[in-house]
C-alpha positions as CSV (number, residue, x, y, z in Angstrom):
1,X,0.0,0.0,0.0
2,X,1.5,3.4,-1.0
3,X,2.1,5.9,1.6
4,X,-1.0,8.3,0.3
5,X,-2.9,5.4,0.2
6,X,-2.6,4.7,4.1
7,X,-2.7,8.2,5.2
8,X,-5.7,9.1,2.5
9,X,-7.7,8.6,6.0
10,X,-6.0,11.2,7.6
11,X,-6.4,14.1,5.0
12,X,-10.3,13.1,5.1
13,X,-10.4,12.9,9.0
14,X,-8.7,16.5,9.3
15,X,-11.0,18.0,7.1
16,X,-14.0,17.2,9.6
17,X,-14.4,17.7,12.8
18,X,-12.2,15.5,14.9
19,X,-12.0,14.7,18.3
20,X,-9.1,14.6,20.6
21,X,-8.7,11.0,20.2
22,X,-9.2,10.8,17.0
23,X,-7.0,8.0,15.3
24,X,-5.0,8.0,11.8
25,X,-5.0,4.9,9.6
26,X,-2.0,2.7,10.4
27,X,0.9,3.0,9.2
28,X,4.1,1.0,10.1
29,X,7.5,3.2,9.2
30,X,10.1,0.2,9.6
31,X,12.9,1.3,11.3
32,X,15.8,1.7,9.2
33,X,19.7,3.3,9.4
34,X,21.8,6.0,7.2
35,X,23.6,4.0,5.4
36,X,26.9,5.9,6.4
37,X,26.3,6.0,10.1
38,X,26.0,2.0,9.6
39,X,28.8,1.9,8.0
40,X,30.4,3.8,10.5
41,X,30.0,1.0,13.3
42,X,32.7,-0.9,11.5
43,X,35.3,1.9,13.0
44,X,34.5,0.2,16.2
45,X,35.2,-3.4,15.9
46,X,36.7,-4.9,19.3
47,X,40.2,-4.6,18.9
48,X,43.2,-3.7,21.5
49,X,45.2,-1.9,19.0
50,X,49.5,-2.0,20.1
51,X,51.5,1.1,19.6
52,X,55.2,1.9,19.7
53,X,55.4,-1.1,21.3
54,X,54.3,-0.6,24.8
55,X,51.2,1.1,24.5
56,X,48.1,-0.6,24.1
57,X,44.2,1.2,23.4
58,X,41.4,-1.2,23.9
59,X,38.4,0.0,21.0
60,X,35.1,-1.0,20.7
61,X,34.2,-2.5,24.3
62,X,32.4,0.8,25.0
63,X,32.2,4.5,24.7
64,X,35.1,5.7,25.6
65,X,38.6,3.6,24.9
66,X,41.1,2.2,28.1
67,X,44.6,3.0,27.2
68,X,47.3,0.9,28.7
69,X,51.2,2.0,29.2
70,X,53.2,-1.2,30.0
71,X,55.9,1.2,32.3
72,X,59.3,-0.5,33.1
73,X,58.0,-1.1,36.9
74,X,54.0,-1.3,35.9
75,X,51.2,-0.3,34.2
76,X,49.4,3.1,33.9
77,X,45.9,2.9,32.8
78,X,44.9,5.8,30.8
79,X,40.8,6.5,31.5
80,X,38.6,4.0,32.7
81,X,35.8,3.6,30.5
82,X,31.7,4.1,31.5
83,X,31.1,0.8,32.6
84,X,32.7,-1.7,35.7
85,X,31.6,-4.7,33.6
86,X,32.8,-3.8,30.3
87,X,36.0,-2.5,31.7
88,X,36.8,-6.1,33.3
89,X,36.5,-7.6,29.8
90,X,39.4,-5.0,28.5
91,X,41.5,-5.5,31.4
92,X,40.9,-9.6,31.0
93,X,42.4,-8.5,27.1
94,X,45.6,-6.7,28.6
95,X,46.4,-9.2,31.2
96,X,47.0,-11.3,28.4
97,X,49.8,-9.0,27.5
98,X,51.5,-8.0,30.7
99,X,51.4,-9.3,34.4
100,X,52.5,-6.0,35.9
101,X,50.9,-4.5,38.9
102,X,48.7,-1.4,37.8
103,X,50.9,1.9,39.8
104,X,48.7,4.6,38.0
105,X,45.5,5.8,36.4
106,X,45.3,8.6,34.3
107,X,41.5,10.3,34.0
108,X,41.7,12.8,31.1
109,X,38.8,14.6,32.0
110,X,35.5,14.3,34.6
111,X,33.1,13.0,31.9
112,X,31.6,9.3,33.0
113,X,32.4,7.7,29.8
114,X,36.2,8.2,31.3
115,X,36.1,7.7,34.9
116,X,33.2,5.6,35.9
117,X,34.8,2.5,34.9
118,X,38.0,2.8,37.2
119,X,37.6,-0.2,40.1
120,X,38.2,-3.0,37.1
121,X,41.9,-1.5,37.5
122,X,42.2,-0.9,40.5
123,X,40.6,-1.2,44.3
124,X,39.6,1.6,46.8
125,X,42.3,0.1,49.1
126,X,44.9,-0.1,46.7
127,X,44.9,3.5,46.4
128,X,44.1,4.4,49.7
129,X,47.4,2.3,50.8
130,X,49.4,4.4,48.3
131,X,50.1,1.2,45.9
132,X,48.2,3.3,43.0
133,X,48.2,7.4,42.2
134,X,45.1,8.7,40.4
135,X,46.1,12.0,38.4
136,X,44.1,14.5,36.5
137,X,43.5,17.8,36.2
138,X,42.7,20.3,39.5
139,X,39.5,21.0,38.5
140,X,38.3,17.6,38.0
141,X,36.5,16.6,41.2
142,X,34.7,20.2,41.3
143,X,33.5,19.3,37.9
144,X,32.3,15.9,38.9
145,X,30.3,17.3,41.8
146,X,28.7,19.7,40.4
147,X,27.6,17.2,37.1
148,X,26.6,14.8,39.7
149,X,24.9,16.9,42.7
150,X,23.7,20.4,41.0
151,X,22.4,19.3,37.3
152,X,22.2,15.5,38.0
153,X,18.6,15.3,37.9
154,X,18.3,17.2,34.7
155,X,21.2,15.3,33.4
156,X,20.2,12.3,33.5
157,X,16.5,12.9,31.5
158,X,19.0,14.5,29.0
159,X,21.7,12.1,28.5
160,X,18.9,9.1,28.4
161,X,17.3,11.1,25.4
162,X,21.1,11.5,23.9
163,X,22.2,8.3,23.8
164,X,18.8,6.6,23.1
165,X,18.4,4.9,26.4
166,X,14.8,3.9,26.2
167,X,14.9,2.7,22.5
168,X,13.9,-0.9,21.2
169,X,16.5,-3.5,20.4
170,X,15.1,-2.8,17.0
171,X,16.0,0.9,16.7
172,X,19.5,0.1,18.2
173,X,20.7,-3.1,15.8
174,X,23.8,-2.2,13.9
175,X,24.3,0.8,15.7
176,X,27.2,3.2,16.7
177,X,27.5,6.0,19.7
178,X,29.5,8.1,16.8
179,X,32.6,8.3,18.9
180,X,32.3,4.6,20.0
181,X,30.2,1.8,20.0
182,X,26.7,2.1,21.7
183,X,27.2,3.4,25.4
184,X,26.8,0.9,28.5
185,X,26.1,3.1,31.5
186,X,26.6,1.9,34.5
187,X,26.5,3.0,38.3
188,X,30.1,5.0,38.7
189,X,32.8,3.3,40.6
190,X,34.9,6.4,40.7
191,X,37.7,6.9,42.9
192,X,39.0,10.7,43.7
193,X,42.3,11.4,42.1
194,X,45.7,11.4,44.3
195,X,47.7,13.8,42.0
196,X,46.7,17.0,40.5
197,X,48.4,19.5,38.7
198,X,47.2,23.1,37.1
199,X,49.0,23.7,33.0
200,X,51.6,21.3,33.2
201,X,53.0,18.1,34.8
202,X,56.2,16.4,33.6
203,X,56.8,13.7,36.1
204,X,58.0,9.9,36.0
205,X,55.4,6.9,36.4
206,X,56.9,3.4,37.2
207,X,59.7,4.3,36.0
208,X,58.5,5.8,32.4
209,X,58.8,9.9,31.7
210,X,55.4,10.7,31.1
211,X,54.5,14.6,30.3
212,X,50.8,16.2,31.2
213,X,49.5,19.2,29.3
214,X,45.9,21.1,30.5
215,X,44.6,21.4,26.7
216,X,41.2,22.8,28.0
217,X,38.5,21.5,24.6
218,X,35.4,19.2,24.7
219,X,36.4,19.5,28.8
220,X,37.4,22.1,30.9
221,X,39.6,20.4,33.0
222,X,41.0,18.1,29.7
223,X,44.4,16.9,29.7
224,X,46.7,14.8,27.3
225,X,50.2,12.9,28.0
226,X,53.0,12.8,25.8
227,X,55.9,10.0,26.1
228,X,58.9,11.6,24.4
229,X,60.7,8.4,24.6
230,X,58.2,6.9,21.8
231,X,57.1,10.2,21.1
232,X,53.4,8.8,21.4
233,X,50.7,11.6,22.0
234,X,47.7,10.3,23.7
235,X,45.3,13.1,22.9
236,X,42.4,12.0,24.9
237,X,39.0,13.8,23.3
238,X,40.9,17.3,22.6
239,X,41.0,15.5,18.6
240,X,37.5,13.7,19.2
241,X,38.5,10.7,17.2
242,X,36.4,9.5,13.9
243,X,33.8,12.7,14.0
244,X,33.4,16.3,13.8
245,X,34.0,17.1,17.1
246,X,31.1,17.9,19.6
247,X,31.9,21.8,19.6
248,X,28.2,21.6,22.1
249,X,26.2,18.6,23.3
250,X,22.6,18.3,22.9
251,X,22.4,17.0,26.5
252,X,23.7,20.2,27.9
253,X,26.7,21.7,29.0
254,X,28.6,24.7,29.8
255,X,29.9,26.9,26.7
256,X,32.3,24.9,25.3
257,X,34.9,27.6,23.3
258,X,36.2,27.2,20.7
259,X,38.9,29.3,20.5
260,X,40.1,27.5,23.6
261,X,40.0,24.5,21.4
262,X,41.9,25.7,18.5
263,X,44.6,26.9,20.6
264,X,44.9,23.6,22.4
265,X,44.9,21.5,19.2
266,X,48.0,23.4,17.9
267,X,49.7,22.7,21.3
268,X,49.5,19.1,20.5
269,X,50.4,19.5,16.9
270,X,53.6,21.2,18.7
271,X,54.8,17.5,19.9
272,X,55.2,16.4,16.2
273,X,54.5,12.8,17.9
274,X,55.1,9.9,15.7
275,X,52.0,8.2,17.2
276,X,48.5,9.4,18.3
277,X,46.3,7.7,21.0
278,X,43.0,9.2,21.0
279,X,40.0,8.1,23.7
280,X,37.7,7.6,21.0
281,X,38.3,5.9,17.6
282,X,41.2,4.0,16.6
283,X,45.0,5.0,17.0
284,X,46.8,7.3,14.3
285,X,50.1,6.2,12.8
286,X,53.4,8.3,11.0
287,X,54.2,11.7,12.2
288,X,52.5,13.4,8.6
289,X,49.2,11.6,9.1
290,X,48.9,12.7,13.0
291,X,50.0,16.0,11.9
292,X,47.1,15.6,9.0
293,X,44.5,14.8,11.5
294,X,45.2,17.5,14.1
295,X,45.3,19.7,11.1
296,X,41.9,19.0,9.7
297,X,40.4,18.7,13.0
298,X,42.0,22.4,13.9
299,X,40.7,23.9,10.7
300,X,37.1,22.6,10.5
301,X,36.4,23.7,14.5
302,X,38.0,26.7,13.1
303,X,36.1,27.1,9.9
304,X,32.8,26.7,12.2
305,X,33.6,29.3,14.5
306,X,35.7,32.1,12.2
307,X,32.4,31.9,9.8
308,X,30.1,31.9,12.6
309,X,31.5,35.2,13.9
310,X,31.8,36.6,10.8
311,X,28.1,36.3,9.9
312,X,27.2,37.4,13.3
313,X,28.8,40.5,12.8
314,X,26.6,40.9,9.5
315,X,23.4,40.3,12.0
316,X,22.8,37.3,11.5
317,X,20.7,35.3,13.4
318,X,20.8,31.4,14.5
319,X,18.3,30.8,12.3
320,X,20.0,32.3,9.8
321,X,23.7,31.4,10.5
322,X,22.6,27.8,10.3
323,X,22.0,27.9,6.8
324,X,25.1,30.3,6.0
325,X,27.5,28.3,7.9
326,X,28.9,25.0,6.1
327,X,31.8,23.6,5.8
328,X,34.2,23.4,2.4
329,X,33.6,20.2,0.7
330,X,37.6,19.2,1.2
331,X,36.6,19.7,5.0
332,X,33.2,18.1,5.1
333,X,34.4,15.0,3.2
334,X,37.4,14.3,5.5
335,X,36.4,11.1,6.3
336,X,36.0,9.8,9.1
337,X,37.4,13.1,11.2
338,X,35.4,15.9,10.3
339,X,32.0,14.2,8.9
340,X,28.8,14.5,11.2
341,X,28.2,11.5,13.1
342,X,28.6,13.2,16.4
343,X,28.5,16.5,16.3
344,X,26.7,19.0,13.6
345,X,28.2,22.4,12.1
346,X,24.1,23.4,12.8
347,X,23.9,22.9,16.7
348,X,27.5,24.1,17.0
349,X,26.8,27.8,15.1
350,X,23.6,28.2,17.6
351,X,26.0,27.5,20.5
352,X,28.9,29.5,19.5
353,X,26.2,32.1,19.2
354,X,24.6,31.9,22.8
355,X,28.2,31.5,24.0
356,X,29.4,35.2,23.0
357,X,25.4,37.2,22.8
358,X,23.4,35.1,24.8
359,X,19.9,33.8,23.9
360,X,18.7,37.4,23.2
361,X,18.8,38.0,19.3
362,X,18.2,41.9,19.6
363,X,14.4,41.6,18.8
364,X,12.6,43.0,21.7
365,X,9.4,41.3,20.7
366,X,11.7,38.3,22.9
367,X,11.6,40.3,25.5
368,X,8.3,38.9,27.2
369,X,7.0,36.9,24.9
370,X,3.3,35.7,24.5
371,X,3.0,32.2,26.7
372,X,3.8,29.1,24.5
373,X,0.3,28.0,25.3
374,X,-1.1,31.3,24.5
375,X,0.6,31.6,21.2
376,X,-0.3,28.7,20.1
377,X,-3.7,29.0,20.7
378,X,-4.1,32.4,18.6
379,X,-2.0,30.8,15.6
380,X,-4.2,27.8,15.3
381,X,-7.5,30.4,15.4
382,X,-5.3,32.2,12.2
383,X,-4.6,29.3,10.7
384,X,-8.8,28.5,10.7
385,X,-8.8,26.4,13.5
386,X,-7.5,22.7,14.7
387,X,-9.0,20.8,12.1
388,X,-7.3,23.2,9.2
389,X,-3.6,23.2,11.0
390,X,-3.8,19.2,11.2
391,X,-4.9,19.0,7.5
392,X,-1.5,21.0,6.4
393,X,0.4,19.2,9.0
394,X,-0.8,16.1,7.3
395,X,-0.6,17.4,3.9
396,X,3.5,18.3,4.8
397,X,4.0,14.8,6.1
398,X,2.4,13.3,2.7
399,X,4.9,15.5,0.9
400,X,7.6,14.6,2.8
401,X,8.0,18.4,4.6
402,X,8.5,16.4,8.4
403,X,10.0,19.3,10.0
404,X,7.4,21.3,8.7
405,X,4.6,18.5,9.4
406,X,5.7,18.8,13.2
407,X,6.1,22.2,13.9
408,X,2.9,22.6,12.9
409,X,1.9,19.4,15.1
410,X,3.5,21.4,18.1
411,X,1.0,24.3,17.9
412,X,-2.1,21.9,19.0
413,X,-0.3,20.0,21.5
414,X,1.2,22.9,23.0
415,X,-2.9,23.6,24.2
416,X,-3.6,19.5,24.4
417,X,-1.0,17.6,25.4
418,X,-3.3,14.8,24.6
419,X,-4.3,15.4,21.3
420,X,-4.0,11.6,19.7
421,X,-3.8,13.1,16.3
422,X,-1.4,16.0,16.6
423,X,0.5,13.4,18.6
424,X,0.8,10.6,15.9
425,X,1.7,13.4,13.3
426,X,4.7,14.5,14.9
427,X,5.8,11.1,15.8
428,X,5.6,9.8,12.7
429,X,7.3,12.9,11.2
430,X,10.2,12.4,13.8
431,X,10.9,9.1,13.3
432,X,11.1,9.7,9.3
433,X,13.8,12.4,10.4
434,X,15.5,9.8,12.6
435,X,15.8,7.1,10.7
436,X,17.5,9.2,7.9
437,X,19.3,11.6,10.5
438,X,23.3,10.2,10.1
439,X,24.0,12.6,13.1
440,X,23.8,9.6,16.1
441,X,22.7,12.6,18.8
442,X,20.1,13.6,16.7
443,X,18.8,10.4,15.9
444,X,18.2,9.4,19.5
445,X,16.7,12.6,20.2
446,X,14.2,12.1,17.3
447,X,13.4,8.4,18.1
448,X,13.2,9.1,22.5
449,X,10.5,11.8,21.3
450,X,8.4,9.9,19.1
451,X,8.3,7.3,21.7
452,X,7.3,9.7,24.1
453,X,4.3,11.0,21.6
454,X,3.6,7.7,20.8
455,X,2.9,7.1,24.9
456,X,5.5,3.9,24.7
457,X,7.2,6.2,27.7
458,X,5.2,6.2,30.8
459,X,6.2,7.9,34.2
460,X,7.5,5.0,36.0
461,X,9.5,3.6,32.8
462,X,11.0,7.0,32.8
463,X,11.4,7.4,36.5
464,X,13.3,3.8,36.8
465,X,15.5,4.9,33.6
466,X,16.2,8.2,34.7
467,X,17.4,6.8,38.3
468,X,19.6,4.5,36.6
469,X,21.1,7.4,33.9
470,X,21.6,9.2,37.6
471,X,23.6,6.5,39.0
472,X,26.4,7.6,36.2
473,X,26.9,10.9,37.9
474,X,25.4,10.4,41.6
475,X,26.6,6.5,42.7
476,X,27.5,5.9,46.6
477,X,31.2,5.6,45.2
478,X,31.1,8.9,43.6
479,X,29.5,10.8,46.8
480,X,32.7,9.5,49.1
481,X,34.5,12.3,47.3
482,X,31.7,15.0,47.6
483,X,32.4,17.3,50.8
484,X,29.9,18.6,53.5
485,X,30.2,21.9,51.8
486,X,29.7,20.4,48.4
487,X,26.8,18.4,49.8
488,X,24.9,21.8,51.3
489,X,25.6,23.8,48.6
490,X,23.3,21.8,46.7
491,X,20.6,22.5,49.1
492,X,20.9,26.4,47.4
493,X,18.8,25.4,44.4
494,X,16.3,23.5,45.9
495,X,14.6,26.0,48.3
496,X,10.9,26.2,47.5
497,X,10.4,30.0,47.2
498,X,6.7,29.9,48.4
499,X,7.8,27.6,51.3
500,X,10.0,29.7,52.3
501,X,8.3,32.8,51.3
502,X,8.3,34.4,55.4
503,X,10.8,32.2,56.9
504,X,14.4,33.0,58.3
505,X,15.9,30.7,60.0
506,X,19.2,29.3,60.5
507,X,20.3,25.3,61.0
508,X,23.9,24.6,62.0
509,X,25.4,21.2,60.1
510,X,28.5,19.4,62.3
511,X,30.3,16.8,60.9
512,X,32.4,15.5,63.9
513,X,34.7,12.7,62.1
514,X,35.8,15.3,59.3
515,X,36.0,18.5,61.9
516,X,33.9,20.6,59.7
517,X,31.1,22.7,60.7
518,X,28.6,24.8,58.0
519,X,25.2,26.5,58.6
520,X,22.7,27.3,56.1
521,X,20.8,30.4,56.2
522,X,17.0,30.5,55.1
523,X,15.9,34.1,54.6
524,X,12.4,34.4,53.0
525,X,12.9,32.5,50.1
526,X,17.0,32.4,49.4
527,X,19.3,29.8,51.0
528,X,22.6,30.9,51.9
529,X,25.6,28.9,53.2
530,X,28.1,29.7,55.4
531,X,31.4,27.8,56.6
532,X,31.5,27.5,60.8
533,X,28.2,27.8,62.6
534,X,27.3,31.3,63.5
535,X,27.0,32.4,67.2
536,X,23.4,32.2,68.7
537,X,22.6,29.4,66.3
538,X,19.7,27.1,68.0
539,X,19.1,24.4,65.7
540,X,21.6,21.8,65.1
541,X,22.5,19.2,63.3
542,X,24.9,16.7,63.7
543,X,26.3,13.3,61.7
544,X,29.4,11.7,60.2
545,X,30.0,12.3,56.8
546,X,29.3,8.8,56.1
547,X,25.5,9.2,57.0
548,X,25.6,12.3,55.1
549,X,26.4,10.7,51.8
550,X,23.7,8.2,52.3
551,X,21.4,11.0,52.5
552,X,22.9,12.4,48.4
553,X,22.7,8.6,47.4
554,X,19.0,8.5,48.9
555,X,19.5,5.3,51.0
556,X,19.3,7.4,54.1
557,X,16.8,10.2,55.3
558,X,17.3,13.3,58.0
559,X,14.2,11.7,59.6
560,X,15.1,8.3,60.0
561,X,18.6,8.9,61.1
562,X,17.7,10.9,63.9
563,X,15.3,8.3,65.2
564,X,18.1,5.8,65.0
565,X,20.9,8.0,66.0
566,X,22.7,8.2,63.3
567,X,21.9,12.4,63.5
568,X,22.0,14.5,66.7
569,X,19.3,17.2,66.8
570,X,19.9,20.4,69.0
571,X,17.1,22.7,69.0
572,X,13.1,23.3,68.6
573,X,11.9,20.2,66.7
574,X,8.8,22.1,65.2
575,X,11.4,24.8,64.2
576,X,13.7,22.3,62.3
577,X,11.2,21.2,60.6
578,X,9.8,24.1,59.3
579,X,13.3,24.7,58.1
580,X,13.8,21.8,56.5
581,X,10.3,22.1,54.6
582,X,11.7,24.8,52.6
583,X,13.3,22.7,50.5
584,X,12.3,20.8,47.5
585,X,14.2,17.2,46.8
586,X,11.8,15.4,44.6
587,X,13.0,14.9,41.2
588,X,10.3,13.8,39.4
589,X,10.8,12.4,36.2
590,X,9.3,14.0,33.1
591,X,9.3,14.0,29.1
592,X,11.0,16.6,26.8
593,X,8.8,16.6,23.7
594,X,5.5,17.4,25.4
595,X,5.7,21.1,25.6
């Protein structure tokens, strides 16, 4: 049956009056793969690649790769991978090739795809007795708390949209993560690093020179190591591996600049190495080719972000940029560095743009916009009602105008989120752009939403999911590096402004087996924290930090620890619970698409 044959019932249905439930004819859009983001999965076949002969990167167990550096006295494990389970498999693989005892671990930067993986090298003991060193950058642990603790909740819906958590087995078959093979997130084992350094570290690991450089790119806190007596670079995600580089992530982040980037990809074309290790992708051989790919990578982030500013400067908007800004053909066709399977030149111009203006475009009709709801409701009456707005949408789908089809879609479920027909049209329309989408981020997001239109995504499936996305940046082995002050600080953002609209009161917080005392202040509707306990201060708190991190995890409660003494309370009971009842800890889980 031809595609106007099965949705011939929906043109008819939209030209009479429908009812919120009313159904299209079915259709069944068989799910299907971009034939060069299938092909790209091949990149990632399971392979522990040798270099320079005692350096070994294990590809295509997960995510991110485990690098291992057979040192003269031991190994050093560069990153750690996303998952415990996976990462016992690759270090299975490099026992095969060396019986050393593991002396260090090398996390390149905070994201979990590098550091969650870490306790199938090493034990919490082991470096805890001093028989392992963790290094990394000094920012590192700050970045992991506040990914974990401030945004986590938010995170977590994100990153199970990005990487296509909820999808079928049959949406995922034959499928890449565009920098690695398809993700397996687990609960973080992490372990807080031993050795930090600021710019630069040159230093000697089981008897091996090893030099670190802060290259700040896709992470803040990013570093690289260069072994000058091989002359291998290992360039952790600084060159991206077998992608355009994700100049911004659809799941969120701070403003990644790229400036910053350029400047640290030259630094590493500085080294002339002979060998390059990325964390993603497969190793690069011969001094001209390295030199080739940090070239390439350097002048497409470039190209993105010189053009992007130029055209900004014209007045353009994002709107407008995106279809100004491309890249060259002899950059867009360098295979597989700069093509689009991870990031996109599009959502990388909108977020160099936010990154130097801001979201404001200089149209003050942005200013105070008409409510979403509101707007759409007087653009359906223009466009002659439901019924009429449906018909296009319908008509644009039939055409094969899906962006077009769901916009329009948008505008009635914007005013009913249950409106079965709007609903199916934008589903259908976004899983047409997702199967043909070679971008993997984009795919996901397109498939996660449809789902979610389709109603295959109910609360509780997205509650569980989202709890177990959060386990990647929030596990109990993660929150025995958080601090007391990192833990109340996240209590900031989560007063309840009309609980705490006439309240000021202060609660004292003693933690007696670190020494550390910190009080937060409640005063009518903003939280405050302050290190020491102010004088005069009648409520009290008091537990180990243990109980406290049982309380981020949620396996313990304030409540149930004082009953079973696991929390001292000084102070008017009534009082500290007012105080604590100004602030908001549920997280409940929610969709994206149904705005």
């Amino acid at each position: 049956m031809s595609t106007f044959s099965r949705f011939s019932g929906l043109l008819l249905a939209a030209t009479l009056p429908l009812s919120a439930h009313a159904e299209l004819p079915a259709e069944r859009i068989e799910p299907s793969i971009n034939a060069e983001l299938a092909a790209h999965t091949k990149v990632f076949a399971q392979q522990v690649y040798r270099v320079a002969d005692n350096v070994y990167s294990a590809v295509g167990w997960q995510l991110g790769n485990v690098v291992m550096i057979e040192a003269p006295q031991g190994l050093i494990i560069v990153d750690t991978g996303e998952s415990v389970s996976e990462s016992r498999k690759i270090m299975t693989e490099f026992r095969k090739l060396s019986d050393k005892p593991v002396k260090a671990v090398v996390y390149t930067h905070f994201h979990p795809d590098h550091i969650n993986g870490v306790q199938a090298f090493v034990s919490r003991e082991q470096v805890e007795r001093g028989e392992v060193q963790i290094y990394a950058h000094e920012t590192l642990l700050q970045n992991v708390v506040a990914q974990g603790a401030l945004v986590g909740p938010i995170l977590g819906v994100r990153s199970a949209y990005s990487f296509g958590s909820f999808l079928p087995a049959s949406d995922q078959e034959g499928m890449n993560g565009g920098i690695g093979p398809l993700a397996k997130p687990e609960a973080s084992s992490f372990i807080a690093p031993t050795v930090t350094f600021g710019e630069r570290l040159d230093t000697r690991i089981a008897g091996l020179d090893v030099q670190f450089l802060h290259v700040p790119s896709e992470a803040p806190d990013e570093i690289t190591l260069y072994l000058p007596a091989n002359r291998v670079l290992i360039s952790a995600e600084v060159d991206q591996g077998p992608t355009l580089p994700n100049i911004h992530t659809l799941r969120g982040t701070k403003f990644r600049d790229p400036v910053q980037w350029i400047e640290s990809l030259d630094k590493l074309r500085a080294y002339q190495a002979e060998y390059m290790v990325p964390l993603h992708g497969r190793p690069v051989s011969g001094q001209d080719k390295v030199e080739e790919v940090l070239r390439m990578t350097r002048d497409g982030i470039a190209y993105i972000h010189d053009q992007t500013v130029r055209w900004m400067n014209k007045g353009l908007m994002p709107d407008e940029l995106v279809e100004k800004v491309k890249l060259p053909p002899h950059l867009a066709g360098y295979t597989p560095y700069l093509r689009e399977y991870y990031g996109t030149v599009k959502h990388s111009v909108r977020q160099i743009y936010n990154g130097y203006l801001g979201w404001f475009q200089g149209d003050p009709v942005a200013l105070d916009p008409t409510p979403p709801r509101q707007q759409a409701e007087r653009l359906i009456a223009l466009a002659g009602g439901r019924e009429k707005l449906l018909l296009e949408a319908g008509n644009a789908y039939l055409k094969g105008d899906y962006q077009w089809a769901a916009e329009l879609a948008s505008y009635a479920i914007r005013v009913d989120h249950e409106d079965k027909l709007a609903r199916e049209i934008k589903a259908r329309s976004f899983r047409k752009l997702g199967y043909a989408s070679m971008n993997i981020n984009w795919r996901n997001w397109y498939l996660m939403s449809a789902m979610e239109l389709e109603g295959k995504l109910d609360g509780d499936t997205i509650r569980q999911r989202s709890a177990e996305m959060r386990k990647v940046f929030l596990s109990p082995d993660m929150v025995r590096s958080f601090t007391p002050q990192s833990f109340l600080q996240n209590w900031v953002t989560r007063i309840d402004p009309e609980k705490a609209d006439d309240v000021e009161l202060t609660l004292g917080f003693s933690f007696p087996d670190v020494e550390e005392q910190w009080a937060l202040e409640v005063r009518r509707g903003v939280a405050q924290l302050h290190k020491g306990i102010p004088e005069g201060t009648t409520l009290r708190l008091s537990m180990d930090k243990r109980f406290m991190e049982t309380l981020l995890t949620g396996e313990g409660g304030l409540v149930k620890g004082a009953l079973l003494g696991d929390v001292q309370v000084d102070g008017n009971l009534l009082e500290i619970r007012r105080f604590l009842s100004c602030f908001d800890f549920s997280d409940e889980a929610f969709g994206l698409t149904l705005r």
